[in-house]
C-alpha positions in Angstrom: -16.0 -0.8 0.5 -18.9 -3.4 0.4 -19.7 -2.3 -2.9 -16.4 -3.4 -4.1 -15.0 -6.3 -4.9 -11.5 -7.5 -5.7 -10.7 -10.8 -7.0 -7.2 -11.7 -5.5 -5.8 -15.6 -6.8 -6.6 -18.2 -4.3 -7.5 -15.5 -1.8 -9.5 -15.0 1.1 -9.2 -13.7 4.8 -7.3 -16.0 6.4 -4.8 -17.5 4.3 -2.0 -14.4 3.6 -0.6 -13.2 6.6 -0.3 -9.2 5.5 1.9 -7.9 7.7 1.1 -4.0 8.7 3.7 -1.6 8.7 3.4 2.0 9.8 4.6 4.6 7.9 5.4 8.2 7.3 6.4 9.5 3.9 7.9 13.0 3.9 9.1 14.9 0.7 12.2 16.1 1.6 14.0 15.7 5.3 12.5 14.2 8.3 13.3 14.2 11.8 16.3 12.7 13.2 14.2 10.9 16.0 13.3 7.8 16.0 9.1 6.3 17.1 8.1 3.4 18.8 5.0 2.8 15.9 6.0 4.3 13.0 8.9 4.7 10.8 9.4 8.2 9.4 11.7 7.8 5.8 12.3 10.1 3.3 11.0 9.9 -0.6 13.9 8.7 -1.8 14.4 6.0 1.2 10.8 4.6 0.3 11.7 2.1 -2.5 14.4 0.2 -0.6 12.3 -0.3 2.5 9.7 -1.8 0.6 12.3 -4.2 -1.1 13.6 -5.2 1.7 10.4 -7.1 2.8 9.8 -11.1 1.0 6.4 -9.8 -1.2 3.2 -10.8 0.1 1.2 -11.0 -3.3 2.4 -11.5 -7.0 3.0 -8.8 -9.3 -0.1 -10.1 -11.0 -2.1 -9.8 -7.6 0.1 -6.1 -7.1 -1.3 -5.2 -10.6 -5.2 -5.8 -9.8 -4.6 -4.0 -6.3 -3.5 -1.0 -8.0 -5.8 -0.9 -10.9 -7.9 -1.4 -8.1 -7.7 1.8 -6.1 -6.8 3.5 -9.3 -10.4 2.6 -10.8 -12.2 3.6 -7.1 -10.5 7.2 -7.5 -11.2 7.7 -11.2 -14.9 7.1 -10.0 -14.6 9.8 -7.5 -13.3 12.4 -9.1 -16.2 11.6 -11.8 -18.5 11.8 -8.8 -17.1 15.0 -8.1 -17.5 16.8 -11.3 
């Protein structure tokens, strides 16, 4: 990822405290237990687990990351070809 770089407003490591949350994203049903490290959701349970959390960047900071990874796979599946 040295290659890369992403220009985040008054960013760099140290100031944001980006809390890590592990997840599991399944299509359709998911099993009933509960894990100690990750949380298992459904598709449709995605949205209001992620709203439920204060944001950690602007939507203008949310934006560039996506554009972001979207621009790093565009280049790959050039690559690819």
């Amino acid at each position: 990822m040295s290659n890369y770089h992403l220009r985040l407003d008054r960013h760099h490591w140290g100031d944001k405290k980006i809390s890590i949350k592990n997840l599991i994203v399944m299509t359709n049903t998911k099993p009933q237990e509960e894990f100690q490290y990750v949380k298992v959701l459904t598709l449709n349970e995605l949205l209001g687990y992620i709203n439920y959390f204060k944001p950690t960047f602007s939507i203008n900071e949310t934006q560039k990351i996506a554009d972001f990874i979207l621009g790093i796979n565009e280049q790959k599946v050039i690559e690819t070809k």
